[in-house]
ROPA-481973 format. One record per residue: residue in one letter; x, y, z of N, C-alpha, C, CB in turn; residue number from 1. Coordinates in pm, 1 decimal, padded with zeros to 6 digits, m for minus. Each point is the difference from the previous one (the first is absolute). Glycine has a CB too. Example, Ala and Ser with C-alpha at 12.3 -4.5 7.8 and 13.67 -1.06 7.14 Angstrom:
<sites>
+---+----------+----------+----------+----------+----------+----------+----------+----------+----------+----------+----------+----------+-----+
: r :      nxx :      nyy :      nzz :     caxx :     cayy :     cazz :      cxx :      cyy :      czz :     cbxx :     cbyy :     cbzz :   k :
+---+----------+----------+----------+----------+----------+----------+----------+----------+----------+----------+----------+----------+-----+
: a :  01319.0 : m00569.0 :  00780.0 : m00089.0 :  00119.0 :  00000.0 :  00090.0 :  00120.0 :  00000.0 : m00189.2 : m00117.3 :  00124.6 :   1 :
: s :  00154.2 :  00222.3 : m00196.6 :  00082.0 :  00119.0 :  00006.0 : m00077.0 :  00109.0 :  00073.0 :  00118.4 : m00062.8 : m00214.5 :   2 :
+---+----------+----------+----------+----------+----------+----------+----------+----------+----------+----------+----------+----------+-----+
</sites>
This chain:
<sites>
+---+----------+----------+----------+----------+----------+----------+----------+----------+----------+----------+----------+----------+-----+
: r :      nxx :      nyy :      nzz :     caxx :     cayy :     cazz :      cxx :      cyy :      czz :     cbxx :     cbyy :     cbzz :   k :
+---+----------+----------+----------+----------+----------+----------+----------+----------+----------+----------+----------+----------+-----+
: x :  00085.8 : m00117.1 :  00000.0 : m00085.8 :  00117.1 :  00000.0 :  00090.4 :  00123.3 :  00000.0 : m00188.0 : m00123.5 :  00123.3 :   1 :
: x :  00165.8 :  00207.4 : m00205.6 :  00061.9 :  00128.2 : m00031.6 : m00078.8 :  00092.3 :  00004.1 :  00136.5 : m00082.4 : m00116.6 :   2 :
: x : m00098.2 :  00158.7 :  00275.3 : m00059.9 :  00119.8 :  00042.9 :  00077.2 :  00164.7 : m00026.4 : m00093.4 : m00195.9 :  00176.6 :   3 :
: x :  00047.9 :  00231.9 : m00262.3 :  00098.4 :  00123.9 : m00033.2 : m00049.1 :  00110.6 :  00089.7 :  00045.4 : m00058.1 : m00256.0 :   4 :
: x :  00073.1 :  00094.5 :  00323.4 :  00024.2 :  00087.9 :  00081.1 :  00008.7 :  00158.0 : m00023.7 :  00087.0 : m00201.0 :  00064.8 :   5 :
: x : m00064.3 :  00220.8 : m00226.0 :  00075.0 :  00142.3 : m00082.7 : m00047.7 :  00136.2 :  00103.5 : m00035.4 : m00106.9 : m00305.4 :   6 :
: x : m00104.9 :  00071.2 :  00244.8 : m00062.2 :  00126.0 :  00040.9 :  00031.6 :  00060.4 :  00169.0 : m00193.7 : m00090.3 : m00192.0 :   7 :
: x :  00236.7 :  00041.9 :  00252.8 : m00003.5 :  00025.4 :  00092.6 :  00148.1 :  00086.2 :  00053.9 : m00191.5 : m00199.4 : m00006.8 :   8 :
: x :  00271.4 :  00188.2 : m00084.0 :  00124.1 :  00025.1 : m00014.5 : m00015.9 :  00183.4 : m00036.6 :  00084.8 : m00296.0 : m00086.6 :   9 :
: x : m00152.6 :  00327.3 :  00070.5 : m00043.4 :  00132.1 : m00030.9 : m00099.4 :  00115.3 :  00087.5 :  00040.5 : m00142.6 : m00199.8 :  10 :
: x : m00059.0 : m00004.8 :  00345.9 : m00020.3 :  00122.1 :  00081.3 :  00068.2 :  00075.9 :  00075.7 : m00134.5 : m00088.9 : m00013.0 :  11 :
: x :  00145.6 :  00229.1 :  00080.3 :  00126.5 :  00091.8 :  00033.0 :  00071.6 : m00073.4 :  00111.6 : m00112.3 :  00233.7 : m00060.9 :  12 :
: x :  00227.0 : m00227.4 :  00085.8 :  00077.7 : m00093.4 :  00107.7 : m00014.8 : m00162.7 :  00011.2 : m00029.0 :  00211.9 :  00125.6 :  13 :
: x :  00020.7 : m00259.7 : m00231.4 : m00021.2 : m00162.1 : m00008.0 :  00153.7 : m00038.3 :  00025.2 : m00223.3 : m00029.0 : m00193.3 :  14 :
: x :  00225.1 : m00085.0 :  00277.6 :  00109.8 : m00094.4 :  00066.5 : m00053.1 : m00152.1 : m00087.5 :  00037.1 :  00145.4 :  00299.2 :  15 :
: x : m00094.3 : m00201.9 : m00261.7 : m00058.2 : m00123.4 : m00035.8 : m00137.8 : m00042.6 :  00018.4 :  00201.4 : m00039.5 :  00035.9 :  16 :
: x : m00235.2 : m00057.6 : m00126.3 : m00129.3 : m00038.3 :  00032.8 : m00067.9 : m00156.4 :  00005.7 :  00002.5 :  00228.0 : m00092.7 :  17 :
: x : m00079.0 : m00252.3 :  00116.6 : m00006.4 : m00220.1 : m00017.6 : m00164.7 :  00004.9 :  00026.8 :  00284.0 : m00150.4 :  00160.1 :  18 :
: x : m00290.7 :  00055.5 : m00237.4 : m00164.6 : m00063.5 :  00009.5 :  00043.7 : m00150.8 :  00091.3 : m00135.3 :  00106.3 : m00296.3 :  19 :
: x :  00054.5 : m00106.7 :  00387.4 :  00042.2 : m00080.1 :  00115.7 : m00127.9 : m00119.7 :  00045.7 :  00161.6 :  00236.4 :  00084.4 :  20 :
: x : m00151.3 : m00347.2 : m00116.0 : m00121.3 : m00097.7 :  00028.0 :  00037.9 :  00022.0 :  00179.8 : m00021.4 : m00222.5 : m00267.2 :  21 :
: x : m00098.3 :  00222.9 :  00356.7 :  00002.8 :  00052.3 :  00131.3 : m00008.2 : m00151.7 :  00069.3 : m00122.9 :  00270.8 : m00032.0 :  22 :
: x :  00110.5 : m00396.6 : m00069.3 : m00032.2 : m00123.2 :  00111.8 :  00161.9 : m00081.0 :  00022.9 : m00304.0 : m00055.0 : m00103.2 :  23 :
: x :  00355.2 :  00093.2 : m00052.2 :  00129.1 : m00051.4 :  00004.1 :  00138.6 :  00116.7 :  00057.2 : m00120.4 : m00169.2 : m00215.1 :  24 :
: x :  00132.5 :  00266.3 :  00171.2 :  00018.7 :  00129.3 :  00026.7 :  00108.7 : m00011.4 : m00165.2 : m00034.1 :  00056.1 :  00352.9 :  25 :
: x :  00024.1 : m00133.7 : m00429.0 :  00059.5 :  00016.8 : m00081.2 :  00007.9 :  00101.1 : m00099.7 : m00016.5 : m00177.0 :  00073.1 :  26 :
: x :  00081.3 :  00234.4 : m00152.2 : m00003.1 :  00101.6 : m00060.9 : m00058.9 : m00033.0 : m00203.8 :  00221.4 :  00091.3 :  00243.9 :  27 :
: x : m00348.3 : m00024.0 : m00256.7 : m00013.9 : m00069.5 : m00146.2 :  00072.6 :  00087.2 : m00090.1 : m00230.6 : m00104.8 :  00033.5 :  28 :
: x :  00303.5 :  00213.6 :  00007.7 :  00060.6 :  00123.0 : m00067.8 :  00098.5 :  00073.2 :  00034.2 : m00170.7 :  00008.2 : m00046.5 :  29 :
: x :  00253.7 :  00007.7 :  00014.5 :  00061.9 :  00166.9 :  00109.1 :  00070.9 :  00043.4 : m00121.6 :  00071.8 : m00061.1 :  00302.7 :  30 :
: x : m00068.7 :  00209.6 : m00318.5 :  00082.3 :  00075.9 : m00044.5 :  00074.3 :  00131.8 :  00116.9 : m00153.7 : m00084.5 : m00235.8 :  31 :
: x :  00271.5 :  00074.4 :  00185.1 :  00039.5 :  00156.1 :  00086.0 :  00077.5 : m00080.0 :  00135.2 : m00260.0 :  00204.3 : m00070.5 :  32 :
: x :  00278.5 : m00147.9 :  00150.8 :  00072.3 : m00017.5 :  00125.7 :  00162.3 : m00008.0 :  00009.0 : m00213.9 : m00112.6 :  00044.3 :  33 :
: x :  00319.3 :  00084.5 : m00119.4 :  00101.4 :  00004.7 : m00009.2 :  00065.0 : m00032.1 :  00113.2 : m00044.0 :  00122.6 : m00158.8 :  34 :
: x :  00099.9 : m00022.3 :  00227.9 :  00081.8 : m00029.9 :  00099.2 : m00035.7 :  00108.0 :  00128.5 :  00186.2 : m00101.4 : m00186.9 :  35 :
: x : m00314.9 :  00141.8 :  00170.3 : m00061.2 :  00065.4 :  00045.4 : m00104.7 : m00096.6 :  00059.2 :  00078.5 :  00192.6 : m00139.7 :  36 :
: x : m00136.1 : m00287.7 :  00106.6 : m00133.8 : m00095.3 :  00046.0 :  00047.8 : m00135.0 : m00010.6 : m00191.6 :  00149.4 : m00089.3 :  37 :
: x :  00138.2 : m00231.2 :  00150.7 :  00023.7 : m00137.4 : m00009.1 : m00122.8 : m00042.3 : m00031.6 :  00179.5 : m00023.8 :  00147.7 :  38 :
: x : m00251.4 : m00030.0 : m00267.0 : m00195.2 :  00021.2 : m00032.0 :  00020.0 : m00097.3 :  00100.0 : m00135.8 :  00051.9 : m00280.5 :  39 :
: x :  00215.0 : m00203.8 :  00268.4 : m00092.8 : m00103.4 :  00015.9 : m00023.6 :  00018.5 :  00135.4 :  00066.9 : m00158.3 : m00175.5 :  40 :
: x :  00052.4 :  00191.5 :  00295.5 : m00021.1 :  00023.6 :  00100.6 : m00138.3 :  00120.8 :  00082.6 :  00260.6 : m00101.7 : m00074.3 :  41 :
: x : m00248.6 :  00172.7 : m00015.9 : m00102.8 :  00084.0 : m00005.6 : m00135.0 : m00042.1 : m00026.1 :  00163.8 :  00123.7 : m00054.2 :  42 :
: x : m00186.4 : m00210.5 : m00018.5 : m00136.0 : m00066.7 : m00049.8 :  00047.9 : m00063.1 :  00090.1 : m00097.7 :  00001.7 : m00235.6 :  43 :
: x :  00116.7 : m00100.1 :  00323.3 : m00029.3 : m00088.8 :  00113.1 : m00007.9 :  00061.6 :  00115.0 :  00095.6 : m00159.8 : m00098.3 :  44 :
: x : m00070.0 :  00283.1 :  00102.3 : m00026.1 :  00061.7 :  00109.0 : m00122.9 :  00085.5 :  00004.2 :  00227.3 : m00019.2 :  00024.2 :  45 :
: x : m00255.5 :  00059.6 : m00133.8 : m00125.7 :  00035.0 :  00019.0 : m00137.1 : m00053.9 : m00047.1 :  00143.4 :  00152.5 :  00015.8 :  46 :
: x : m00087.3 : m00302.3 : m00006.8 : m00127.0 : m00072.2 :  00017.6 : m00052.2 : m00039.6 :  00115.5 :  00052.7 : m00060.2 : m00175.3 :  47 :
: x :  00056.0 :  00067.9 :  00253.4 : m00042.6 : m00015.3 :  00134.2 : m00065.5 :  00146.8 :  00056.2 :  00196.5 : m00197.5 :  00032.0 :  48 :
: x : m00162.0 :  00328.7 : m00099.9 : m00105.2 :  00108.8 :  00017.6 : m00153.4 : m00020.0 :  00009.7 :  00168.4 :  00102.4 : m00114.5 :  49 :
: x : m00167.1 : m00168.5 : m00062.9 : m00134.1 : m00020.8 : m00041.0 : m00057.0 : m00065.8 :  00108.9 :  00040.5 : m00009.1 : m00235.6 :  50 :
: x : m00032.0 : m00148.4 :  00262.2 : m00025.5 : m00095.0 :  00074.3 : m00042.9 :  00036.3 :  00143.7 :  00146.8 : m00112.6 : m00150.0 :  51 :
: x : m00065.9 :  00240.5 :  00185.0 : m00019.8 :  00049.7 :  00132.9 : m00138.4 :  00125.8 :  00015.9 :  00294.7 : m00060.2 :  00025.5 :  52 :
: x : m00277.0 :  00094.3 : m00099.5 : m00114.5 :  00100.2 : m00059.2 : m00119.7 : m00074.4 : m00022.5 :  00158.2 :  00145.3 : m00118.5 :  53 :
: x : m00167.8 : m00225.5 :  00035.8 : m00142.0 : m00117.7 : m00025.8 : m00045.5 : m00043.5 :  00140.5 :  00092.2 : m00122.9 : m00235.9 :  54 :
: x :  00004.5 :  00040.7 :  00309.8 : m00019.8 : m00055.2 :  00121.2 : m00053.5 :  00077.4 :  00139.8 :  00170.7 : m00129.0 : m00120.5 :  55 :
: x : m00121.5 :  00272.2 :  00114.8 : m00075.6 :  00137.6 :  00080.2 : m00136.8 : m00009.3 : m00055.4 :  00207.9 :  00180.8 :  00017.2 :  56 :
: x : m00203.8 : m00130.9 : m00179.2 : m00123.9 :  00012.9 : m00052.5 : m00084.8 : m00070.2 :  00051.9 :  00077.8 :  00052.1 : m00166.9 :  57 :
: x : m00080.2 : m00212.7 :  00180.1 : m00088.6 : m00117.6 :  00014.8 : m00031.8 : m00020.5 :  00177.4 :  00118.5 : m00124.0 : m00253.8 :  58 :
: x : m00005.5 :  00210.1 :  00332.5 : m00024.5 : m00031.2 :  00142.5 : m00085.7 :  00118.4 :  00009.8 :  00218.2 : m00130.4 :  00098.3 :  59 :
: x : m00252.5 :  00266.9 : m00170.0 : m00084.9 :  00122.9 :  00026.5 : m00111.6 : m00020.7 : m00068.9 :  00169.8 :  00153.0 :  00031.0 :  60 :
: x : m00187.7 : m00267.7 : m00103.4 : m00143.6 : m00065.2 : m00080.5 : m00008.9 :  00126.9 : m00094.1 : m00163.1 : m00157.9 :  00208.8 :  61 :
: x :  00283.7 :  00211.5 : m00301.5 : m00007.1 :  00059.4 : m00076.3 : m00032.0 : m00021.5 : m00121.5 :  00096.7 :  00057.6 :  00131.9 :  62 :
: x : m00231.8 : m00039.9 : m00203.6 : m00025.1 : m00076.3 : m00086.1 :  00033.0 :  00114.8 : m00180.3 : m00202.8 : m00177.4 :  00231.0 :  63 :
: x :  00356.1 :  00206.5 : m00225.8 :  00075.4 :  00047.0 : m00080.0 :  00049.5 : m00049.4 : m00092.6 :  00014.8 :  00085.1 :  00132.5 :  64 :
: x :  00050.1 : m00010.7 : m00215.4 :  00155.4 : m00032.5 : m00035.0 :  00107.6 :  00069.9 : m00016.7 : m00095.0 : m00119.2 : m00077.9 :  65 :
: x :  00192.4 :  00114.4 :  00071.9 :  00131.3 :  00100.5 : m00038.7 :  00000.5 :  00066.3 : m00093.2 :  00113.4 : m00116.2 :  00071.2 :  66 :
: x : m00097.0 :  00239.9 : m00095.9 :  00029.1 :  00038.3 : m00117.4 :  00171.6 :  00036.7 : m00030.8 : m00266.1 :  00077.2 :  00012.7 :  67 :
: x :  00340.8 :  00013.2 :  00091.8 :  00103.7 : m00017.7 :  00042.6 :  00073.1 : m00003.5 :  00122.4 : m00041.9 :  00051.3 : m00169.8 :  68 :
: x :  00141.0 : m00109.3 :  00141.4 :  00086.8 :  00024.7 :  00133.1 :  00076.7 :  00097.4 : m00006.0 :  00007.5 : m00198.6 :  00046.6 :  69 :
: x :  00073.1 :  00294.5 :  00053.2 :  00111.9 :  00122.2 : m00010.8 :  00064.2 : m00066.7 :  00171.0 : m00152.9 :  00287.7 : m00180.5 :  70 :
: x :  00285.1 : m00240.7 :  00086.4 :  00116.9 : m00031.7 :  00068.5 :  00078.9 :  00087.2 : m00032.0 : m00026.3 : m00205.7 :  00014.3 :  71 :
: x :  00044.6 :  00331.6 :  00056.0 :  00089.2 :  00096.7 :  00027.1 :  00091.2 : m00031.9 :  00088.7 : m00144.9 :  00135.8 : m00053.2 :  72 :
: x :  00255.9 : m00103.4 : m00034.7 :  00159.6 :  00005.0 :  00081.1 :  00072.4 :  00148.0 : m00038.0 :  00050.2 : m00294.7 : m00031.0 :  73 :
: x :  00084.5 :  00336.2 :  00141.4 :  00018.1 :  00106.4 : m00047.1 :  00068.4 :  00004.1 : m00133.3 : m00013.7 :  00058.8 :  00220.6 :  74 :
: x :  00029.7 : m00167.8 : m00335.9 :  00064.6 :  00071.4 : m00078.4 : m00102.2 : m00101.6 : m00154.0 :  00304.7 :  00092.6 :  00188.5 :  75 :
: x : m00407.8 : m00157.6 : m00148.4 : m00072.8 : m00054.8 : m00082.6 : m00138.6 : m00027.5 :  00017.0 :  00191.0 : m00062.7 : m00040.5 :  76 :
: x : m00305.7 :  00058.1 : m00047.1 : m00114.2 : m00033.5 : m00010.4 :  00001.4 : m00130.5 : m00017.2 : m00062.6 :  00193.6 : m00066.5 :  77 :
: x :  00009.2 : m00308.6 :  00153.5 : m00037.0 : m00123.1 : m00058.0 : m00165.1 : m00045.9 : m00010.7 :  00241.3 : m00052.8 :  00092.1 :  78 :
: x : m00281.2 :  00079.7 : m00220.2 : m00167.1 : m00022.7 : m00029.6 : m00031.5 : m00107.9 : m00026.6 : m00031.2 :  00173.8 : m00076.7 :  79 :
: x : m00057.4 : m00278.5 :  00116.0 : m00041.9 : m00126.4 :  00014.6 : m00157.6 :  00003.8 : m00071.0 :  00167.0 : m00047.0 :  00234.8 :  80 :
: x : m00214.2 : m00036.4 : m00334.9 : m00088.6 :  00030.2 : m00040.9 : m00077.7 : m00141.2 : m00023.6 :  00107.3 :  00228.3 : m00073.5 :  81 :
: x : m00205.7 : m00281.0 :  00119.5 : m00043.0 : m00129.5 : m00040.1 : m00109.5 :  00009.6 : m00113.9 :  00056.1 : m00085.5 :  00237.8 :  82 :
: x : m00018.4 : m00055.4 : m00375.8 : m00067.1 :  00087.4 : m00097.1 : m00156.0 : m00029.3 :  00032.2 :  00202.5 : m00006.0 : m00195.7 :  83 :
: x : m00269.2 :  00100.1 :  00142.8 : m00134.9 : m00015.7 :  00022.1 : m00058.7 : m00136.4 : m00059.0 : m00009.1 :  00255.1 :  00001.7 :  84 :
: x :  00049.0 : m00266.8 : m00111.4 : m00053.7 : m00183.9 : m00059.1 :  00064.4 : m00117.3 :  00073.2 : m00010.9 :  00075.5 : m00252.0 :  85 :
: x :  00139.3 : m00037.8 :  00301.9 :  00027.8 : m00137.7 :  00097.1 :  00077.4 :  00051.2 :  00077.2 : m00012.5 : m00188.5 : m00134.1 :  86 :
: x : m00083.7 :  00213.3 :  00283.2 :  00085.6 :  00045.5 :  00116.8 :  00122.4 : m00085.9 :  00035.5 : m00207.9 :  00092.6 :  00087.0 :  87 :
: x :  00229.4 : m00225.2 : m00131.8 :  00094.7 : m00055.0 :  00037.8 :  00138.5 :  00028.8 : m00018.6 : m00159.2 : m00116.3 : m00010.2 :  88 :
: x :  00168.8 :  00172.0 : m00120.8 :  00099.5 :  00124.1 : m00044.9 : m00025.2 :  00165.4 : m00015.9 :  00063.6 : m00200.1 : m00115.3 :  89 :
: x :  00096.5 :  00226.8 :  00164.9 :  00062.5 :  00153.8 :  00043.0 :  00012.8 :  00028.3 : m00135.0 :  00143.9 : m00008.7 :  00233.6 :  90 :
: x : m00108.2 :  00171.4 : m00233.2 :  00082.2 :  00064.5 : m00051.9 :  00089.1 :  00038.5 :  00105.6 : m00141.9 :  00055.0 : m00177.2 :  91 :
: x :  00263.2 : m00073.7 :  00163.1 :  00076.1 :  00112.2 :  00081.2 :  00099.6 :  00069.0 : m00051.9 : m00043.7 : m00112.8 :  00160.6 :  92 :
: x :  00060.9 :  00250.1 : m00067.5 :  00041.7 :  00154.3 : m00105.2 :  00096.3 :  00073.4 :  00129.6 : m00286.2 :  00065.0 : m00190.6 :  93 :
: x :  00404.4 : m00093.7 :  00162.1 :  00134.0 :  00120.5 :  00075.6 : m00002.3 :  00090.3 : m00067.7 :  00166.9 : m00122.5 :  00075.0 :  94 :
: x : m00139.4 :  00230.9 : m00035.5 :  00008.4 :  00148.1 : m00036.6 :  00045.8 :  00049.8 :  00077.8 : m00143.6 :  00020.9 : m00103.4 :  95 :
: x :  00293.4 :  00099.0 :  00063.3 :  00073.2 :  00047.4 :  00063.0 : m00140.9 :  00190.7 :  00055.6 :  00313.5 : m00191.4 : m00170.3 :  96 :
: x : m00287.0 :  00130.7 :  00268.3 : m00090.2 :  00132.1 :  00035.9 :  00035.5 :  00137.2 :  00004.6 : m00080.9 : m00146.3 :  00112.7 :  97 :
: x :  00191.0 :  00162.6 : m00145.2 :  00023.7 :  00160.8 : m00032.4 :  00011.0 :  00008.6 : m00185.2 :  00168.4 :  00054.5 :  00276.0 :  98 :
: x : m00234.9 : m00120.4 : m00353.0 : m00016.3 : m00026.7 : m00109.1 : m00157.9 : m00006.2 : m00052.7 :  00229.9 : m00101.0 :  00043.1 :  99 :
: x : m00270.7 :  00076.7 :  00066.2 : m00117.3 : m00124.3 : m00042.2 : m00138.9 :  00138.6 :  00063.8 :  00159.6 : m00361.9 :  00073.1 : 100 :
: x : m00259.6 :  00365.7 : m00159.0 : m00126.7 :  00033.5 :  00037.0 : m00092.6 : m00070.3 :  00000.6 :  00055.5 :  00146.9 : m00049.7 : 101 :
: x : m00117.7 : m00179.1 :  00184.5 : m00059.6 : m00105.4 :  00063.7 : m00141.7 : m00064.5 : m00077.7 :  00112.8 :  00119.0 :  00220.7 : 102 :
: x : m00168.9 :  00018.4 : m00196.6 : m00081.9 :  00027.2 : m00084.1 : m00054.6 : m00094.1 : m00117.1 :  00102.3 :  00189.5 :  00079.0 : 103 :
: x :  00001.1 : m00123.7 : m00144.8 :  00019.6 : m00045.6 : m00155.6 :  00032.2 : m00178.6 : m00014.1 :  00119.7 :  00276.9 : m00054.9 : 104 :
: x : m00011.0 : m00257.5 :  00112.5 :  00005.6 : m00167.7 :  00031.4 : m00095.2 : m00085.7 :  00016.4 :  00150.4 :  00054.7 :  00088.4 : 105 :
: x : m00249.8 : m00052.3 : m00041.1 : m00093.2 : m00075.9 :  00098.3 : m00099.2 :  00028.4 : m00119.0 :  00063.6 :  00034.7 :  00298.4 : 106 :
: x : m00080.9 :  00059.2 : m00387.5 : m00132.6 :  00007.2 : m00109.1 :  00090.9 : m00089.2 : m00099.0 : m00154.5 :  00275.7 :  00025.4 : 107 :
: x :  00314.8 : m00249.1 :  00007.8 :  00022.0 : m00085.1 : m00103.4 : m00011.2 : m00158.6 : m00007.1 :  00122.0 :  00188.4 : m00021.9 : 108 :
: x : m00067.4 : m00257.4 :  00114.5 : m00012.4 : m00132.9 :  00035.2 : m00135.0 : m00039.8 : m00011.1 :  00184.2 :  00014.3 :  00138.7 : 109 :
: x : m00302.7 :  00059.5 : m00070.2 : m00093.8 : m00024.5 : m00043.2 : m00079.7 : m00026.2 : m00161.3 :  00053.1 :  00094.5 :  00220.9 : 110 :
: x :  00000.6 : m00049.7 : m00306.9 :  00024.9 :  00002.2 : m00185.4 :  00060.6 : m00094.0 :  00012.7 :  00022.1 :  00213.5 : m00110.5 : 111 :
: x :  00118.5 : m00235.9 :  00161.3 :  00059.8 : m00103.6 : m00024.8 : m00053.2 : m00104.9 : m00000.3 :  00130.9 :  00095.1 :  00055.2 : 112 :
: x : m00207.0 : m00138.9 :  00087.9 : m00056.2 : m00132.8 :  00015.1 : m00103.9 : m00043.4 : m00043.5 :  00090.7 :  00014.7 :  00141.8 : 113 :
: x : m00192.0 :  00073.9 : m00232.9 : m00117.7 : m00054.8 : m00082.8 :  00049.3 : m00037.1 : m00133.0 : m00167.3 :  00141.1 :  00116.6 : 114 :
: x :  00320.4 : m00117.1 : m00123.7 :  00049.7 : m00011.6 : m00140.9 :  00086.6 : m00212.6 :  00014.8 :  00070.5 :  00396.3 : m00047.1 : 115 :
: x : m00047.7 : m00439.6 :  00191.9 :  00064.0 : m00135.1 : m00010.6 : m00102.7 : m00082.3 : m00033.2 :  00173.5 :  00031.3 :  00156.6 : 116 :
: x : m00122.0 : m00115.0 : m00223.1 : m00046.2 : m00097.5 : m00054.6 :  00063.2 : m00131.0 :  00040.8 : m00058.7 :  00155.7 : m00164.9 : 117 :
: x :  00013.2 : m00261.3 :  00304.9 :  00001.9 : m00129.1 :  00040.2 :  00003.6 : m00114.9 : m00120.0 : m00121.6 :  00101.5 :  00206.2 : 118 :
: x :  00049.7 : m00080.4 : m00308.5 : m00036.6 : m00111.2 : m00056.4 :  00102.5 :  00009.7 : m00089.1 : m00239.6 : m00025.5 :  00041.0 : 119 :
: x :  00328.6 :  00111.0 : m00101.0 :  00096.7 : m00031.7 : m00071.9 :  00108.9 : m00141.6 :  00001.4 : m00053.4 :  00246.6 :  00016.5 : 120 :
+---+----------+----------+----------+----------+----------+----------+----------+----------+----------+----------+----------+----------+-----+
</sites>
């Protein structure tokens, strides 16, 4: 399966990015991260975000879903996004935050993720 990542490479302050199955924490994608990100480590770590977030959700009989996660650090944005057709997979999005408009990001990923395609 070939998940193209491109577009995403064009939002302001992009580091890296990965489409992330949340049961395995495996990564179905990554572009970007260099020596700046480690995806895979990163996608296994924030599946245990997701997982922890669902599991609150379900103890507050929250009858939701995610749209995103934010993970501010002082020198990066990390946006977590589960896709709306199969919560079981992320998007996830580093962004150097003195680069990056939040904003924008977050309308963007959102475009982004009605655009993956699983069944490829």
């Amino acid at each position: 399966m070939a998940i193209n990542l491109d577009a995403l490479q064009s939002i302001d302050g992009f580091i890296g990015a990965a489409v992330v199955d949340s049961d395995s924490g495996m990564c179905l994608g990554t572009i970007g991260g260099g020596t700046s990100i480690d995806l895979e480590v990163a996608a296994a770590g924030n599946c245990e975000v997701v997982r922890a977030k669902r599991k609150t959700m379900a103890s507050l009989k929250l009858k939701d879903r995610i749209e995103d996660i934010l993970i501010t650090l002082g020198k990066h944005y990390h946006l977590i996004r589960p896709l709306e057709s199969n919560e079981g997979v992320f998007v996830y999005l580093a962004l150097n935050r003195s680069q990056a408009n939040l904003a924008m990001a977050r309308v963007s990923l959102r475009e982004y993720e009605k655009s993956v395609d699983l069944a490829a």
